[in-house]
DRENKOLMI-662711 format. One record per residue (C-alpha): residue number from 1; y, z, x. Coordinates in nm, 4 decimals, decimal comma. Each point is the difference from the previous one (the first is absolute). Layout:
<rs>
(r NUM; (Y; Z; X))
...
</rs>
This chain:
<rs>
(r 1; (-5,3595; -1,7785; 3,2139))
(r 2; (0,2064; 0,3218; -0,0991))
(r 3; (-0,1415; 0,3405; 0,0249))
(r 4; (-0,2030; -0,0795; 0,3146))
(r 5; (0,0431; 0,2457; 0,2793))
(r 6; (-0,1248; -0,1404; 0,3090))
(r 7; (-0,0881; 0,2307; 0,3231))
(r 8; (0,1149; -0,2362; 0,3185))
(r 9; (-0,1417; 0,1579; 0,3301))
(r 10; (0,1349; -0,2660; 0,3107))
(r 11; (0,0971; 0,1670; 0,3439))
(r 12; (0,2245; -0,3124; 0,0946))
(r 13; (0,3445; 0,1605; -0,1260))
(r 14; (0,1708; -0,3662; -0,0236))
(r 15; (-0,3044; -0,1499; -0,2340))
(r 16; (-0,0371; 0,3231; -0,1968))
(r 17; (0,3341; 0,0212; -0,0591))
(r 18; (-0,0014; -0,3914; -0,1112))
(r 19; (-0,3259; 0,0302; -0,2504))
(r 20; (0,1024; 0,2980; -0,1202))
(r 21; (0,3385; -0,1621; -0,1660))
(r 22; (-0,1845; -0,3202; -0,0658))
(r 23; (-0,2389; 0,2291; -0,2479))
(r 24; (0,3267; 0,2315; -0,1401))
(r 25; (0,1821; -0,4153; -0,0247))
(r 26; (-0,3284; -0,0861; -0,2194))
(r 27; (0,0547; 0,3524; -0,1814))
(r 28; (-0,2807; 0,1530; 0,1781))
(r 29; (0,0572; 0,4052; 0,0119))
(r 30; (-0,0681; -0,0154; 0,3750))
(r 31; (-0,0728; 0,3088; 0,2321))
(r 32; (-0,0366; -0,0962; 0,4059))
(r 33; (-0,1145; 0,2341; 0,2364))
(r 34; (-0,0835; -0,1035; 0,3503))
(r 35; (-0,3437; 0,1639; 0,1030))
(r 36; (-0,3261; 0,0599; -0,0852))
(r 37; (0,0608; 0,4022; -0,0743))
(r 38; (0,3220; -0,0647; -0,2059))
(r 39; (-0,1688; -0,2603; -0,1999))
(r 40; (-0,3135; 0,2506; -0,0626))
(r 41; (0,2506; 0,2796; -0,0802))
(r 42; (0,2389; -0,2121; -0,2080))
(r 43; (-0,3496; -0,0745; -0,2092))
(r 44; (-0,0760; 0,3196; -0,0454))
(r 45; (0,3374; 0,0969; -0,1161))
(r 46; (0,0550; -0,2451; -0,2533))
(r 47; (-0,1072; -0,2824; -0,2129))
(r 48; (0,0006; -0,3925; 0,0562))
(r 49; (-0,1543; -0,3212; -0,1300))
(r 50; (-0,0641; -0,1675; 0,2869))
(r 51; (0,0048; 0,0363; 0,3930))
(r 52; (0,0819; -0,2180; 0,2818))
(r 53; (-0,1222; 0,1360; 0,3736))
(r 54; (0,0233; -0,1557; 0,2891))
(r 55; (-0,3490; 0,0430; 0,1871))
(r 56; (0,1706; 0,0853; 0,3732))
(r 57; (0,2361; 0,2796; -0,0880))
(r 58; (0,0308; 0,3837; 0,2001))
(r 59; (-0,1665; 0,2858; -0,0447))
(r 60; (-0,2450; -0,1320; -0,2756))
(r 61; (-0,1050; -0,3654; 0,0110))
(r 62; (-0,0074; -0,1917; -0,3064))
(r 63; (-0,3546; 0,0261; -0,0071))
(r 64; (-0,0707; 0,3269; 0,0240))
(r 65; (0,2896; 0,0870; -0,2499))
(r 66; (-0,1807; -0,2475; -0,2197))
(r 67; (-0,3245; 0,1409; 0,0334))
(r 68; (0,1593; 0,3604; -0,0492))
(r 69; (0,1731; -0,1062; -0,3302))
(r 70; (-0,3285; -0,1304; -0,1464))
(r 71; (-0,1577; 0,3355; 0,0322))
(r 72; (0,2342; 0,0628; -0,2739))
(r 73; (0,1009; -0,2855; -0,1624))
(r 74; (-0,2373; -0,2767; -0,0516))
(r 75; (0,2819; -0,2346; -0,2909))
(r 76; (0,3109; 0,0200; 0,1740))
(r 77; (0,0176; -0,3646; 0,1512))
(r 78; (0,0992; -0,0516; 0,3932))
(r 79; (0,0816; -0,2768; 0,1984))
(r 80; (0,0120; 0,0032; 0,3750))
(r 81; (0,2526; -0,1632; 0,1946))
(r 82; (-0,1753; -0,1617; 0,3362))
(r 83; (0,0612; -0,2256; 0,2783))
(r 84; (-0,1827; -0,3621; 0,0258))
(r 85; (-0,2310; 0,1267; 0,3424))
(r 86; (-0,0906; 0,3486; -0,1999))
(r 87; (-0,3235; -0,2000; -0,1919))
(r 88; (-0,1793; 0,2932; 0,0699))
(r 89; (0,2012; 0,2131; -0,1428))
(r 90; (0,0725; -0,1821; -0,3003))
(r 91; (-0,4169; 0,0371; -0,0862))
(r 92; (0,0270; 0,3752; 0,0754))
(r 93; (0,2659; -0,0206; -0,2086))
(r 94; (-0,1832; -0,0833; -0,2877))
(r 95; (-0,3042; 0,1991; 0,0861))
(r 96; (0,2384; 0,3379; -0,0258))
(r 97; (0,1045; -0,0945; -0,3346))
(r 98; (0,3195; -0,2583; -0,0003))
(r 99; (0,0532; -0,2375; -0,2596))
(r 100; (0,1733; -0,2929; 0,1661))
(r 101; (0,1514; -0,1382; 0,3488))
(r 102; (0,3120; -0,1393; 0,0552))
(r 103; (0,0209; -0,1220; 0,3936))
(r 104; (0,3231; 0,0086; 0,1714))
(r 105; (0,2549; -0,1888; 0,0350))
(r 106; (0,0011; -0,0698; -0,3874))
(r 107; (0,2466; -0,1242; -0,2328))
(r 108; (0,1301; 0,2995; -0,2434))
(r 109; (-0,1166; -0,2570; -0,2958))
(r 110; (-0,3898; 0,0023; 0,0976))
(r 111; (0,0437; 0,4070; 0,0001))
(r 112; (0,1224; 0,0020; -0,3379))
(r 113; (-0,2576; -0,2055; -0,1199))
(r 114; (-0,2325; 0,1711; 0,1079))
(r 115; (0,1261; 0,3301; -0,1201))
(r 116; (-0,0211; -0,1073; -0,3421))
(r 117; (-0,3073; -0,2032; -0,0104))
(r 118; (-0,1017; 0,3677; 0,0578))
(r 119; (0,1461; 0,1544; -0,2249))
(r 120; (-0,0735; -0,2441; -0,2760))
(r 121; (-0,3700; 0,0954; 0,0666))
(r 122; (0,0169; 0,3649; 0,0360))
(r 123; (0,2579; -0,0030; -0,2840))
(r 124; (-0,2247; -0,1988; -0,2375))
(r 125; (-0,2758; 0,2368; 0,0052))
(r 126; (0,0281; 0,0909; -0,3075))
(r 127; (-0,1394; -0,3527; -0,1153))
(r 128; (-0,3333; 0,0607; 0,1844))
(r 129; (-0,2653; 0,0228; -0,2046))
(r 130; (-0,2878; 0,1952; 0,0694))
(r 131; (-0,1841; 0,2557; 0,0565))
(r 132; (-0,3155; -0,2420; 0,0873))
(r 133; (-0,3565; 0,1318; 0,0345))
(r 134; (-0,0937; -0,1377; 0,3797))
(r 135; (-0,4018; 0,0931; 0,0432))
(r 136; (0,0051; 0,3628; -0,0254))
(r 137; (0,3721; 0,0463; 0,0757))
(r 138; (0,3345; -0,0379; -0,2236))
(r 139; (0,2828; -0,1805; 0,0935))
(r 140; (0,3495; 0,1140; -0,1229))
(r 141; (0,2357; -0,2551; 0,1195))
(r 142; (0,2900; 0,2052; -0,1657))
(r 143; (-0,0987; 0,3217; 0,1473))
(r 144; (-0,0968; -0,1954; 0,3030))
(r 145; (-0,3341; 0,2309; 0,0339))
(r 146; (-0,3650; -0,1078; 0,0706))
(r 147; (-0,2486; 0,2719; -0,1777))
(r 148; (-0,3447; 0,0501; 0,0532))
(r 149; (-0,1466; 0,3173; -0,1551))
(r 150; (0,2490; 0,2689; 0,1029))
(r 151; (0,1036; -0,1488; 0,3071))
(r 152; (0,3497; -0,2169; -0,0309))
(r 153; (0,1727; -0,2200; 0,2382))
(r 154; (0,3305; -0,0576; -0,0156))
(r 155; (0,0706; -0,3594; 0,1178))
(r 156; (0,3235; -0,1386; 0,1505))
(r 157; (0,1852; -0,2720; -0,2174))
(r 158; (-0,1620; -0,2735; 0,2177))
(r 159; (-0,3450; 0,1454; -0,0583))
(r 160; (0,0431; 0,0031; -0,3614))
(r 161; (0,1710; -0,3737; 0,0015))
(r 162; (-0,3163; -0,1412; 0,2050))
(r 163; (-0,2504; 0,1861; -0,1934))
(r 164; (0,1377; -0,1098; -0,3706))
(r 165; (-0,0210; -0,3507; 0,1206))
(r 166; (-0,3218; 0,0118; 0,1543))
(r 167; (-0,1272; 0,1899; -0,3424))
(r 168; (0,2191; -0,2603; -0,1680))
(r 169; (-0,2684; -0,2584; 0,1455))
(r 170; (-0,2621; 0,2187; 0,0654))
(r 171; (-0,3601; -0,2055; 0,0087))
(r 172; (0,1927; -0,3211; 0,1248))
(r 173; (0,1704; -0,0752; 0,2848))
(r 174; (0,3513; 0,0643; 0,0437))
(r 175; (0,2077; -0,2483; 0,2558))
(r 176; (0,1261; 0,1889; 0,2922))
(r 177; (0,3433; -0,1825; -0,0056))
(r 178; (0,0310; 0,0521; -0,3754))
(r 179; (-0,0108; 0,3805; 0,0872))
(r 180; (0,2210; 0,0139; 0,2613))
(r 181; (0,2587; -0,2169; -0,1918))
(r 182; (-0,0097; 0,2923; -0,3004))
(r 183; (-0,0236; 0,2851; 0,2343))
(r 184; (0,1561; -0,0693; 0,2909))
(r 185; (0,2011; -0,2643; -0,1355))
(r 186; (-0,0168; -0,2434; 0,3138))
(r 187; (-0,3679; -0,0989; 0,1968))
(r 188; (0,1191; 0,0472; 0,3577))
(r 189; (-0,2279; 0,1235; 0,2558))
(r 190; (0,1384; 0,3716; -0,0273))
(r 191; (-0,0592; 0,0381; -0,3508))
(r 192; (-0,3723; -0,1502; 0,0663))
(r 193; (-0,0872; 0,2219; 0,1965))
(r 194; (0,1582; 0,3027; -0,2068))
(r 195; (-0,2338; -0,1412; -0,2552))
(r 196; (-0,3004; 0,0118; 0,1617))
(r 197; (0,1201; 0,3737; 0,1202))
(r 198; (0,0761; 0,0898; -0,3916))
(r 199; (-0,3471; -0,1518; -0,0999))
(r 200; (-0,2059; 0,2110; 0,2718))
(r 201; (0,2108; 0,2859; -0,1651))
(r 202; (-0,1776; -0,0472; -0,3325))
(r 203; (-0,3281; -0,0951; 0,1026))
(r 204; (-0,0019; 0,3492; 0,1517))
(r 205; (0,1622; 0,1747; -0,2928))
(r 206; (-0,2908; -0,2283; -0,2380))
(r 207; (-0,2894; 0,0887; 0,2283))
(r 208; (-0,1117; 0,2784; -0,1860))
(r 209; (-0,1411; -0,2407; -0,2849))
(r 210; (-0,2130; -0,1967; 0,1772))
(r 211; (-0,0697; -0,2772; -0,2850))
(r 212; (0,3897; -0,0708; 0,0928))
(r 213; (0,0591; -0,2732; 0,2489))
(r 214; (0,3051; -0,1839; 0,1764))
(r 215; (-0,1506; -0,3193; 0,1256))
(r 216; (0,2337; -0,2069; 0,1992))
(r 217; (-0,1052; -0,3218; -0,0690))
(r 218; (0,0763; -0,2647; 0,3218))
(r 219; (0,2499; -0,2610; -0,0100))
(r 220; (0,1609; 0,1467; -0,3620))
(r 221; (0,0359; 0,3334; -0,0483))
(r 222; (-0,1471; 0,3215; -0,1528))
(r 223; (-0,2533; 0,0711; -0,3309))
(r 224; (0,0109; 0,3917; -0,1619))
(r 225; (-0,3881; 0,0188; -0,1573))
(r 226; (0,0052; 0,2895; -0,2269))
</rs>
């Protein structure tokens, strides 16, 4: 995709050096820094599409850089770059506010697909439709806020993407792999349980209407009543 400018934060000189040319190669406007605080300042400083940061990095961790960046910016999508044995972090991940995962080693091809599986959601948002009347609250899927009087909530893309389709089924139940396929794109056990972490997320941001229920329902998935 053209016009894409990509923040790449990986303290391994040799592989951050190597992605970053594989992204410019795939005509990816690519900026690499290689810690936390340069990633956090190079944010600050400018403006990108997309960011890729390793979770172990100096200074700042990916995590906390994460969580830091979503105090500002809940749209901007991130994915963190982890090792297989860091499962842990890989659900804390998600809990601060990354999009996606890719576990090292990878192959440069799974990166780039899921860079603009991504972007083709974040960059169709102009096709949601919306705003949807939830209980007492409004949904704007576009805006990506949850309103309930004069109180808003401004949801991250993945909060908006699981709450549309639970809305979209809302009263019936929707299949737990079907929503992981169209979120997260794959049902692995790391996007599971980043699920189950996104759907305690709006139970907590729907409590305040109390007619408004999650139900898991065993053995297939979840029902919005409304």
């Amino acid at each position: 995709m053209s016009n894409v400018k990509i923040l790449l934060a990986e303290d391994d000189s040799n592989l951050g050096l190597l992605l970053k040319n594989y992204l410019i190669a795939k005509n990816y406007d690519t900026t690499l820094v290689r810690t936390g605080a340069q990633a956090l300042d190079a944010f600050f400083n400018s403006t990108f599409n997309i960011c890729i940061f390793d979770i172990m990095m100096p200074e700042i961790d990916g995590i906390s850089l994460v969580k830091e960046i979503r105090l500002h910016n809940y749209e901007i999508p991130i994915i963190f770059l982890t090792a297989k044995n860091q499962q842990e972090d890989i659900i804390n991940g998600f809990i601060s506010g990354a999009d996606d995962y890719v576990t090292k080693p990878f192959s440069m091809e799974e990166l780039i697909y899921r860079i603009e599986a991504i972007l083709r959601r974040t960059r169709g948002a102009s096709s949601k439709e919306g705003p949807y009347i939830i209980g007492s609250f409004t949904f704007d899927p576009l805006k990506q806020i949850l309103s309930i009087d004069k109180k808003k909530i401004k949801l991250t893309t993945k909060e908006t993407e699981l709450l549309e389709i639970l809305y979209k089924y809302r009263n019936e139940v929707l299949e737990r792999n079907y929503a992981l396929k169209t979120v997260w794109i794959d049902d692995n056990y790391f996007n599971a349980r980043s699920m189950d972490v996104y759907i305690s997320k709006l139970r907590k941001y729907l409590s305040e209407d109390k007619s408004i229920k999650i139900l898991n329902v065993h053995g297939k998935g979840y029902k919005l009543i409304c």
